[in-house]
MIDO-577925 format. One record per residue: residue number from 1; x negated, y negated, z of N, C-alpha, C in turn; residue in one letter. Coordinates in steps of 0.001 Angstrom, whole numbers, plus 524288, in hexadecimal, padded with zeros to 5 digits. Last residue first. Layout:
% MIDO-577925
<atom><i>NUM</i><n_c1>X</n_c1><n_c2>Y</n_c2><n_c3>Z</n_c3><ca_c1>X</ca_c1><ca_c2>Y</ca_c2><ca_c3>Z</ca_c3><c_c1>X</c_c1><c_c2>Y</c_c2><c_c3>Z</c_c3><aa>A</aa></atom>
...
//
This chain:
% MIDO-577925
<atom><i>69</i><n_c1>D1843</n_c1><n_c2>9DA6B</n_c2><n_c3>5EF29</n_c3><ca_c1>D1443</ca_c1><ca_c2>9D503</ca_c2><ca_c3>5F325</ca_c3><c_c1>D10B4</c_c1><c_c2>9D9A1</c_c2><c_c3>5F6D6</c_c3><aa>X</aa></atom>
<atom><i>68</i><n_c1>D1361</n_c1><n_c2>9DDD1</n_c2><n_c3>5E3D5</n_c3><ca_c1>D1872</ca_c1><ca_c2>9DECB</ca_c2><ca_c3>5E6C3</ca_c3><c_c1>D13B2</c_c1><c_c2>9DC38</c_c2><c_c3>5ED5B</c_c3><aa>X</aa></atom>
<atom><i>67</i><n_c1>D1343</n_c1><n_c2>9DF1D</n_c2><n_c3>5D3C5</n_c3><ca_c1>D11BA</ca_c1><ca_c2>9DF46</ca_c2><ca_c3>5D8B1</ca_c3><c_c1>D1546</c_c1><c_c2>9DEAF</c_c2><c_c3>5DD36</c_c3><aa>X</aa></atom>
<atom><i>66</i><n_c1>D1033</n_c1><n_c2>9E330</n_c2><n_c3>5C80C</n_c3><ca_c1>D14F9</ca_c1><ca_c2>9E340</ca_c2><ca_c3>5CBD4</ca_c3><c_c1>D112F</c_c1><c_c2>9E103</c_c2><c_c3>5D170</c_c3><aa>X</aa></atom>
<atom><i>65</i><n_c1>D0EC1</n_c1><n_c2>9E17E</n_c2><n_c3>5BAD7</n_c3><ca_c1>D0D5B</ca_c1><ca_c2>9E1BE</ca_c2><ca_c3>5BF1E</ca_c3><c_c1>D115D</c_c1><c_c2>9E0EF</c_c2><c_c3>5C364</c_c3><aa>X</aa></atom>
<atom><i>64</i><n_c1>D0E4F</n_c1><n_c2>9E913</n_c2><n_c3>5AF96</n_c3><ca_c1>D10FB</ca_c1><ca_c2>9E582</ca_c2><ca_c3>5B2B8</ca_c3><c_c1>D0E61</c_c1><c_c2>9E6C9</c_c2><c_c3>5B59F</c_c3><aa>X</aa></atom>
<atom><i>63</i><n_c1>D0773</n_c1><n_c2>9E85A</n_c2><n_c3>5A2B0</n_c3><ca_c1>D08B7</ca_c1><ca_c2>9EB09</ca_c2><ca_c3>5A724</ca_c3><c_c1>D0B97</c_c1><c_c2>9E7B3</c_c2><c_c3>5AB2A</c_c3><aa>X</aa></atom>
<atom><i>62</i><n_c1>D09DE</n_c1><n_c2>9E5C6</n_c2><n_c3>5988A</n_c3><ca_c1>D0666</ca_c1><ca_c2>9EA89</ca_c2><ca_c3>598F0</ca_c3><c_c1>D060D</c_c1><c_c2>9EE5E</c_c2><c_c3>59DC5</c_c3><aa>X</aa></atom>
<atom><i>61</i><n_c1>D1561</n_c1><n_c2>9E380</n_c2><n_c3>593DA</n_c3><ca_c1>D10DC</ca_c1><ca_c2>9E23E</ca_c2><ca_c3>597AD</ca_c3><c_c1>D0E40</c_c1><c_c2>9E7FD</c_c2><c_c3>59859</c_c3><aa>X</aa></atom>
<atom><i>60</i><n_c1>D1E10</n_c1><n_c2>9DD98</n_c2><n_c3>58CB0</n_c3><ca_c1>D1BA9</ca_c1><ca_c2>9E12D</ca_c2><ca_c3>58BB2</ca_c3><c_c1>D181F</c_c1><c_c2>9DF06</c_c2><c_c3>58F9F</c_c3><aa>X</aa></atom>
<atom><i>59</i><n_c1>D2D42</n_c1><n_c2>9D95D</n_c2><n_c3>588DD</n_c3><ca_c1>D26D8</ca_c1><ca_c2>9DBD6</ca_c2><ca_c3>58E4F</ca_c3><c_c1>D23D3</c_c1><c_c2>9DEFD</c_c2><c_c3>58EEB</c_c3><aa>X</aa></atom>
<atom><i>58</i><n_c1>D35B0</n_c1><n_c2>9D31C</n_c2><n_c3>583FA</n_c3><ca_c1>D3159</ca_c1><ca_c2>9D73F</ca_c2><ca_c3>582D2</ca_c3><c_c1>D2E37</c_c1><c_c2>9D611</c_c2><c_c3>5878A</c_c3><aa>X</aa></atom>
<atom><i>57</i><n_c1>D4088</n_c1><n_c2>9CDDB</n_c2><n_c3>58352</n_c3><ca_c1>D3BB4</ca_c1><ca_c2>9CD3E</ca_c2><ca_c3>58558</ca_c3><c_c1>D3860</c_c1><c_c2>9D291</c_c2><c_c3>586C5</c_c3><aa>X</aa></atom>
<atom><i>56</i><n_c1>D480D</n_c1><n_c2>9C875</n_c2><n_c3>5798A</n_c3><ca_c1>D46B9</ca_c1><ca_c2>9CC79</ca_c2><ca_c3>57AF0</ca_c3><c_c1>D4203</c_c1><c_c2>9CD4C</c_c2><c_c3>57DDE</c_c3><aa>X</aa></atom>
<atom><i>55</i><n_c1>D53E6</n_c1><n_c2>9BFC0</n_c2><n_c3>57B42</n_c3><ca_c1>D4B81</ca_c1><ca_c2>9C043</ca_c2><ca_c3>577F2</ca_c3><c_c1>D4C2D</c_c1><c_c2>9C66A</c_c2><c_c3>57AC2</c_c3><aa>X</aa></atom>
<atom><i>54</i><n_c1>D5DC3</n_c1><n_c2>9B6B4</n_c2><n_c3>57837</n_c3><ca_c1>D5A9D</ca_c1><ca_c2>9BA75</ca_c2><ca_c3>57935</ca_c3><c_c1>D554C</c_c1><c_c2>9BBC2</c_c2><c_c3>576DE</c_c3><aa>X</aa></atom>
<atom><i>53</i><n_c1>D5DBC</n_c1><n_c2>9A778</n_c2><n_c3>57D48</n_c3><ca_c1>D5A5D</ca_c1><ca_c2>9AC57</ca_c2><ca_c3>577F4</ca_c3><c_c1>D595A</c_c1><c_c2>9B0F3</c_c2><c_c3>57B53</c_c3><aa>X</aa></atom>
<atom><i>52</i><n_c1>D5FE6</n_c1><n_c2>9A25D</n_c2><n_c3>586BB</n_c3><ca_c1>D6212</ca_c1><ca_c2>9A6E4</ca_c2><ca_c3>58500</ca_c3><c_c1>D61E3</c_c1><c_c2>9A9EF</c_c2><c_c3>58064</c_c3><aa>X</aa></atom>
<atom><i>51</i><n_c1>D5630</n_c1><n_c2>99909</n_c2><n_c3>58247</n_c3><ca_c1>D583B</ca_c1><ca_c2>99ADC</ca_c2><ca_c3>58923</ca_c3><c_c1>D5D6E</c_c1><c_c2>99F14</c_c2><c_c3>58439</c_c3><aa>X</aa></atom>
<atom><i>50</i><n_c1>D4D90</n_c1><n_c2>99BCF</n_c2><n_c3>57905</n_c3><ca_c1>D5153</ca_c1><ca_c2>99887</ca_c2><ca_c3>579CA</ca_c3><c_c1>D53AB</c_c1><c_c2>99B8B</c_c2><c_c3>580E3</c_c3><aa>X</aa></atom>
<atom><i>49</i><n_c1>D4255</n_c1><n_c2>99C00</n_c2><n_c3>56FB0</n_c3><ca_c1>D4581</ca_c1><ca_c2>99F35</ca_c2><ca_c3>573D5</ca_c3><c_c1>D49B0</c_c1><c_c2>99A7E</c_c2><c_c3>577A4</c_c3><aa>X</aa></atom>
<atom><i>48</i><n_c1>D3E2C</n_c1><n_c2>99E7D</n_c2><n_c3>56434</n_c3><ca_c1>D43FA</ca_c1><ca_c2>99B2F</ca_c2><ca_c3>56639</ca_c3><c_c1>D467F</c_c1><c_c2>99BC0</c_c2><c_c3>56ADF</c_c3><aa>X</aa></atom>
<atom><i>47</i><n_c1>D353E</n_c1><n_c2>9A27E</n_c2><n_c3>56386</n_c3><ca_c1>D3A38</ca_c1><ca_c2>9A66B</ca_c2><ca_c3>5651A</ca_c3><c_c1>D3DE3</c_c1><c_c2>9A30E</c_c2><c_c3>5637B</c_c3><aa>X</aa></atom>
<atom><i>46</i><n_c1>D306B</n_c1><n_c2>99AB7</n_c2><n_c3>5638B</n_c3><ca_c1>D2F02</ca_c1><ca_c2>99D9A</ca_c2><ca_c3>55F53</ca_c3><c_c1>D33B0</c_c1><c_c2>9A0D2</c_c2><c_c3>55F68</c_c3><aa>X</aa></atom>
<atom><i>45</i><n_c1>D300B</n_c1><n_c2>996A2</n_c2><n_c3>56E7B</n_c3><ca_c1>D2F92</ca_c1><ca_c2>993BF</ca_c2><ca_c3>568D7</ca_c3><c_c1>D32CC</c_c1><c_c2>99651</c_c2><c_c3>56375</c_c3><aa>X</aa></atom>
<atom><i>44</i><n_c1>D2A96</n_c1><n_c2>99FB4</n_c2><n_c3>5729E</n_c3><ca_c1>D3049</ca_c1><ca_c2>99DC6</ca_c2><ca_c3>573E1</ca_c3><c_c1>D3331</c_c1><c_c2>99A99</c_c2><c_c3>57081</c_c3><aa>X</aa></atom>
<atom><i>43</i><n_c1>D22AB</n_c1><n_c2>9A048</n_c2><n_c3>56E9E</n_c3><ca_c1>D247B</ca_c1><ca_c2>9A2B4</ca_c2><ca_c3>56DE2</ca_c3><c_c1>D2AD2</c_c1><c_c2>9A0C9</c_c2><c_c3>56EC4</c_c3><aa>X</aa></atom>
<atom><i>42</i><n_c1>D1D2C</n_c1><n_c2>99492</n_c2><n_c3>5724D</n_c3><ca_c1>D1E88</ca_c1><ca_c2>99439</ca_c2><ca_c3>56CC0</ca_c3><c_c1>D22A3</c_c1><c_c2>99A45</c_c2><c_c3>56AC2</c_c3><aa>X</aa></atom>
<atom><i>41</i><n_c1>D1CAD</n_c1><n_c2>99704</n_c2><n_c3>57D76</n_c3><ca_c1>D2171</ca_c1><ca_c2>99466</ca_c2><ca_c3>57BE1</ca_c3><c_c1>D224A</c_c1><c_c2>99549</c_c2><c_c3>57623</c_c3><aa>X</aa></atom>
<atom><i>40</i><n_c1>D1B5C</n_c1><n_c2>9A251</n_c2><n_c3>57FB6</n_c3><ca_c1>D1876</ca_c1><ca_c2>99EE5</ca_c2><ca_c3>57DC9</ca_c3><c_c1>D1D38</c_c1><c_c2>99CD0</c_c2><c_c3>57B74</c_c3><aa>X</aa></atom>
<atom><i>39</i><n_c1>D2224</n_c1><n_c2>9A877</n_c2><n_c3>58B4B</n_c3><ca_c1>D2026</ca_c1><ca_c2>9AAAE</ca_c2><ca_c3>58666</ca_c3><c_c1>D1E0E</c_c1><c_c2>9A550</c_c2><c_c3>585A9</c_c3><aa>X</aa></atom>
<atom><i>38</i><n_c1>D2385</n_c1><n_c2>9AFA2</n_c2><n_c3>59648</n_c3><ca_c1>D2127</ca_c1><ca_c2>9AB1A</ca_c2><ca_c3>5938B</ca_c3><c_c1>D2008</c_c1><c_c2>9AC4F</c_c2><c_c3>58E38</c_c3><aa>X</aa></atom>
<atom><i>37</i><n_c1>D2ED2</n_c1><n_c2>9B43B</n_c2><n_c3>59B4F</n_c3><ca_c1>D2AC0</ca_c1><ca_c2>9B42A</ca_c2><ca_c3>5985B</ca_c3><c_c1>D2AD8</c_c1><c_c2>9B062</c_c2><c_c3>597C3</c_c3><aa>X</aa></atom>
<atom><i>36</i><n_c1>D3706</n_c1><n_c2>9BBD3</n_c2><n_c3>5A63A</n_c3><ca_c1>D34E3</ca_c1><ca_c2>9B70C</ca_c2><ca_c3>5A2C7</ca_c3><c_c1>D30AE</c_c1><c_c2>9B7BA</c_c2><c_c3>5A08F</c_c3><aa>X</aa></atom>
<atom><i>35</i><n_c1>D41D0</n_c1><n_c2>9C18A</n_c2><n_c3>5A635</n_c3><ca_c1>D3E51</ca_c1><ca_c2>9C1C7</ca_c2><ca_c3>5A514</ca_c3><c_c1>D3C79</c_c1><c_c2>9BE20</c_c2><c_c3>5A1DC</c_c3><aa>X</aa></atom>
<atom><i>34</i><n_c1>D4EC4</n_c1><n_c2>9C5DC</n_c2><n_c3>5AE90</n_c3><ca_c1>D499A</ca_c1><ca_c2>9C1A1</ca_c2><ca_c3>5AA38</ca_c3><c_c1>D44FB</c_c1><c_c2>9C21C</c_c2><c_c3>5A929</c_c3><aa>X</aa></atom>
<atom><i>33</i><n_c1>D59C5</n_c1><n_c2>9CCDB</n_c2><n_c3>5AF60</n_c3><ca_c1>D5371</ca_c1><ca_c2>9CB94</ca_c2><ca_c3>5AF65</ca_c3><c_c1>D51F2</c_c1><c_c2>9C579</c_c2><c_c3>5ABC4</c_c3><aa>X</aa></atom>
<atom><i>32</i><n_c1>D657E</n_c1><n_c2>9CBD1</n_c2><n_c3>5ACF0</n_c3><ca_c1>D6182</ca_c1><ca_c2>9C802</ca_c2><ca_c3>5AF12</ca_c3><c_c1>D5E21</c_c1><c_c2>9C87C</c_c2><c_c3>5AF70</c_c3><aa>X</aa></atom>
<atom><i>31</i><n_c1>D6990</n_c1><n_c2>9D2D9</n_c2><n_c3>5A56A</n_c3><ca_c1>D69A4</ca_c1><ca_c2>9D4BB</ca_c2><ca_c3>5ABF2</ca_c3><c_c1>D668C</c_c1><c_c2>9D0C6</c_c2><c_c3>5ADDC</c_c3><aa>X</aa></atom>
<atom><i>30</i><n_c1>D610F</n_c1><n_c2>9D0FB</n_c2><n_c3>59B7B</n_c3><ca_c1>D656A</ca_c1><ca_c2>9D1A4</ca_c2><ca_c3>59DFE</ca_c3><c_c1>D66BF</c_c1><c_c2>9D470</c_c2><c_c3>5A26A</c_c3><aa>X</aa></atom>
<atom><i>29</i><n_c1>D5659</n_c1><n_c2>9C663</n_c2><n_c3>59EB8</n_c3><ca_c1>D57AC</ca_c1><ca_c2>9CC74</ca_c2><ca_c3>59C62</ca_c3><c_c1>D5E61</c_c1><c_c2>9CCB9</c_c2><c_c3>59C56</c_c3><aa>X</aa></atom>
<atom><i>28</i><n_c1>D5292</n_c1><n_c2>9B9E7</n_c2><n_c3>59B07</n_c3><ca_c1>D55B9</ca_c1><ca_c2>9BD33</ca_c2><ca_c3>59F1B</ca_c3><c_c1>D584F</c_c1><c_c2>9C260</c_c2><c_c3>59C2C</c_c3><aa>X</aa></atom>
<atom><i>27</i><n_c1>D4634</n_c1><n_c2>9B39A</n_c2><n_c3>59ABF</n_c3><ca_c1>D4A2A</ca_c1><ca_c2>9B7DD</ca_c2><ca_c3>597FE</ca_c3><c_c1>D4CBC</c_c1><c_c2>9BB22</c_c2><c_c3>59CF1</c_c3><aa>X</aa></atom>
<atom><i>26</i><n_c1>D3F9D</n_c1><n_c2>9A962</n_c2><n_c3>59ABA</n_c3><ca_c1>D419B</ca_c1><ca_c2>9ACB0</ca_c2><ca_c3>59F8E</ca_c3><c_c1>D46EC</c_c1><c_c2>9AFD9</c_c2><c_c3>59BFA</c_c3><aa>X</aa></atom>
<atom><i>25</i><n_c1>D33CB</n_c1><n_c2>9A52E</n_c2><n_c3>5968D</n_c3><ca_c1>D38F3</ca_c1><ca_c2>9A6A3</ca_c2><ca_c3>59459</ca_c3><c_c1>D3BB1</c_c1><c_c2>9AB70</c_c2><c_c3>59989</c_c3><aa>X</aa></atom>
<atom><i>24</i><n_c1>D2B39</n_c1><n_c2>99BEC</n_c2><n_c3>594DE</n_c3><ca_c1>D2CCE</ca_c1><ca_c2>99EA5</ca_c2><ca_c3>598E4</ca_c3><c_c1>D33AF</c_c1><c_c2>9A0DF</c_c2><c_c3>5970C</c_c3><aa>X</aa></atom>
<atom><i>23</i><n_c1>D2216</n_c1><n_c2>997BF</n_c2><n_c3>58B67</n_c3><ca_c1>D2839</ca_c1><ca_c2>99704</ca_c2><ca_c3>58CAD</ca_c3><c_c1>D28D1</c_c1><c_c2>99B03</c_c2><c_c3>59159</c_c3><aa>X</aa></atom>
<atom><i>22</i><n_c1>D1606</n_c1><n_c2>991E9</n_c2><n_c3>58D70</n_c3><ca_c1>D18DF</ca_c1><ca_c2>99690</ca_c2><ca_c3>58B53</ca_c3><c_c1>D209A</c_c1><c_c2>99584</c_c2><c_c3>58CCD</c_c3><aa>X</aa></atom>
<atom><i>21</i><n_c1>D1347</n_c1><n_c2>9870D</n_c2><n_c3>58885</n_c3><ca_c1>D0F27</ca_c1><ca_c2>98AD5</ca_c2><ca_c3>585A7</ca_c3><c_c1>D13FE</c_c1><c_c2>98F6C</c_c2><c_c3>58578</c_c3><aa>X</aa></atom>
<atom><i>20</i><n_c1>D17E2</n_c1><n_c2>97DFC</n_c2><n_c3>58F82</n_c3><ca_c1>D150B</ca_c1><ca_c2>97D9F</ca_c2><ca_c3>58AD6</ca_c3><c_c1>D15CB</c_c1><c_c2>982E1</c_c2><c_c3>588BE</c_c3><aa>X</aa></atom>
<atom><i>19</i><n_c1>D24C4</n_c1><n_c2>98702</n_c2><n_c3>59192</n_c3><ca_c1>D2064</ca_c1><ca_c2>98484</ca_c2><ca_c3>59416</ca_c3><c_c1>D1C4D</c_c1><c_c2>980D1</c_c2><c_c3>58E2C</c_c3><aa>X</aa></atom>
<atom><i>18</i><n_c1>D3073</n_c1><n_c2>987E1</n_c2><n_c3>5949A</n_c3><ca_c1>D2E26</ca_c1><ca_c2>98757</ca_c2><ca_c3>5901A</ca_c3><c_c1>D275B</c_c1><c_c2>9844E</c_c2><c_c3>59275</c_c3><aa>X</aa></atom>
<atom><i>17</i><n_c1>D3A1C</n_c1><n_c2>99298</n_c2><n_c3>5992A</n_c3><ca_c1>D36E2</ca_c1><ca_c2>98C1B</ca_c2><ca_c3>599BD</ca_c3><c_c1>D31F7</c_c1><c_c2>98D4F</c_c2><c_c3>597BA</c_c3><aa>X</aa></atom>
<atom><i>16</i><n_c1>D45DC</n_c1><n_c2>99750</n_c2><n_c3>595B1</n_c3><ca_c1>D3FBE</ca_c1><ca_c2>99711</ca_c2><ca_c3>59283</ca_c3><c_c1>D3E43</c_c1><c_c2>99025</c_c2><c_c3>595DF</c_c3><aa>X</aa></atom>
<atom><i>15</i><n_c1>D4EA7</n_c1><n_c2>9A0D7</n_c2><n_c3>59A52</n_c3><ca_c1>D4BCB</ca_c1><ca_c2>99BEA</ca_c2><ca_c3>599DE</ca_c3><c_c1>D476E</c_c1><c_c2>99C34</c_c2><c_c3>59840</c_c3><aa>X</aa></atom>
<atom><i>14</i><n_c1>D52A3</n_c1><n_c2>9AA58</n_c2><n_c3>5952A</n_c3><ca_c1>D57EC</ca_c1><ca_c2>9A7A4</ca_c2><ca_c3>59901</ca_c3><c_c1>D548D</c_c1><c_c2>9A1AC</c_c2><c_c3>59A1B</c_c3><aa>X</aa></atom>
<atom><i>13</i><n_c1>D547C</n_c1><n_c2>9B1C0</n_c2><n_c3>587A9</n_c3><ca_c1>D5181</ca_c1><ca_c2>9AED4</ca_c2><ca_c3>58B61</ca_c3><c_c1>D5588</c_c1><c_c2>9A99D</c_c2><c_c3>5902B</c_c3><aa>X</aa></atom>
<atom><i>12</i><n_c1>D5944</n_c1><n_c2>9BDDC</n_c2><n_c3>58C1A</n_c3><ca_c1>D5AAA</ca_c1><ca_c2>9B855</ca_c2><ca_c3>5899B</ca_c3><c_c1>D566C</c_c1><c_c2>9B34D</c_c2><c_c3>58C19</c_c3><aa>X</aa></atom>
<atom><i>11</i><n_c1>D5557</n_c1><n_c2>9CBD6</n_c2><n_c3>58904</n_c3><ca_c1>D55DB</ca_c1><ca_c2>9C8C9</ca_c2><ca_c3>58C4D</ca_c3><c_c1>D5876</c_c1><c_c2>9C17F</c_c2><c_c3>58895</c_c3><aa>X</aa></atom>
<atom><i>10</i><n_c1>D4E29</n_c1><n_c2>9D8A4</n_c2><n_c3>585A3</n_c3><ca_c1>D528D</ca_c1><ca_c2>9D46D</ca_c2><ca_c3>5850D</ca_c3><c_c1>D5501</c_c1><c_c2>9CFF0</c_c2><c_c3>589BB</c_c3><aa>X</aa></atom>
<atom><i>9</i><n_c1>D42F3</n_c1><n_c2>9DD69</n_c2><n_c3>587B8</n_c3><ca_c1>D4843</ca_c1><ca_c2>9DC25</ca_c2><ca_c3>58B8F</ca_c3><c_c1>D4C01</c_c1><c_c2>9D6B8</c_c2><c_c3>587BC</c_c3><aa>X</aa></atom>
<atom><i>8</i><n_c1>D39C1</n_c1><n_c2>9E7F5</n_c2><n_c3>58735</n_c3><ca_c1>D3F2D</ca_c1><ca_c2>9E275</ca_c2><ca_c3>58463</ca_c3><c_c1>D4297</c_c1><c_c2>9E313</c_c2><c_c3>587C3</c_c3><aa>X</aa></atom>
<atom><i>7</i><n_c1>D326D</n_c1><n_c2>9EE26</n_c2><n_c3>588D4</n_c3><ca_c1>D33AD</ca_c1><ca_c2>9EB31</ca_c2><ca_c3>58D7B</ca_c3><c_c1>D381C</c_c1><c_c2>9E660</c_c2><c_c3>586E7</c_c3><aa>X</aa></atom>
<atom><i>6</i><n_c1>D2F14</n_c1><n_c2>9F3D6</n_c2><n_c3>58016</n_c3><ca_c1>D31DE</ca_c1><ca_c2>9F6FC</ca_c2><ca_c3>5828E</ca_c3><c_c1>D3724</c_c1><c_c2>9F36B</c_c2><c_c3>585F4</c_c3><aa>X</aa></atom>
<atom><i>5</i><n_c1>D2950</n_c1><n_c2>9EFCD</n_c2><n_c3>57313</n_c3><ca_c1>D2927</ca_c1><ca_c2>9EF33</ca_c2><ca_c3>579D1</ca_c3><c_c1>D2D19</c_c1><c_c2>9F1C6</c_c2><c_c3>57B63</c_c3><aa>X</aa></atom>
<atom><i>4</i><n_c1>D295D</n_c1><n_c2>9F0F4</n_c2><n_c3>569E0</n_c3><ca_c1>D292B</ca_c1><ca_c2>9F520</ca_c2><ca_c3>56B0B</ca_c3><c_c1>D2766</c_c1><c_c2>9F568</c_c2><c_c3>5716B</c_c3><aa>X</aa></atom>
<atom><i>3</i><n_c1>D30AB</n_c1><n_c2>9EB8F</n_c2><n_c3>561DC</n_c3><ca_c1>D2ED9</ca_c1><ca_c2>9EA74</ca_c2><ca_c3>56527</ca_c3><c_c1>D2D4A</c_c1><c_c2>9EE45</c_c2><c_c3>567AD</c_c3><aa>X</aa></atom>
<atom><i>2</i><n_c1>D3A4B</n_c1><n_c2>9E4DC</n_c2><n_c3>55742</n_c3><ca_c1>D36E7</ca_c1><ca_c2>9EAAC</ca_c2><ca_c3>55939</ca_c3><c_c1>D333D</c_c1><c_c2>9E8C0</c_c2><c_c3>55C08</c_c3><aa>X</aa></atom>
<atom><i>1</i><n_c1>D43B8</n_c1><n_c2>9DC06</n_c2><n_c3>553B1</n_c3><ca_c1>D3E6A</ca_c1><ca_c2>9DC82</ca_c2><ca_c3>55590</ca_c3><c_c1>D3DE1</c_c1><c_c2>9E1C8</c_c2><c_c3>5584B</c_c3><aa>X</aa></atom>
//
């Protein structure tokens, strides 16, 4: 697969809780980060996504927000 996002991060998926509608997928990078997503369960479906399937997690945002108390 060709992709012309920048933000890929290779990672394993480490947990999926499964709601009606979206799946919640917590991907652990290497060096331990995580990073969670919702995707639509039927995607998750569709993947075969399983607790230690590697995936590749793409991030594309138009903009971040930061804030500070």
């Amino acid at each position: 697969m060709e992709i012309s996002a920048r933000n890929v991060f290779k990672g394993k998926v480490k947990s999926i809780k499964y709601g009606q509608i979206l799946a919640e997928l917590v991907i652990e990078l290497p060096g331990g980060l995580e990073i969670t997503s919702l995707i639509t369960r039927t995607s998750a479906d569709r993947m075969k996504l399983v607790v230690g399937k590697s995936i590749s997690t793409i991030i594309k945002a138009s903009n971040v927000m930061v804030a500070t108390d």
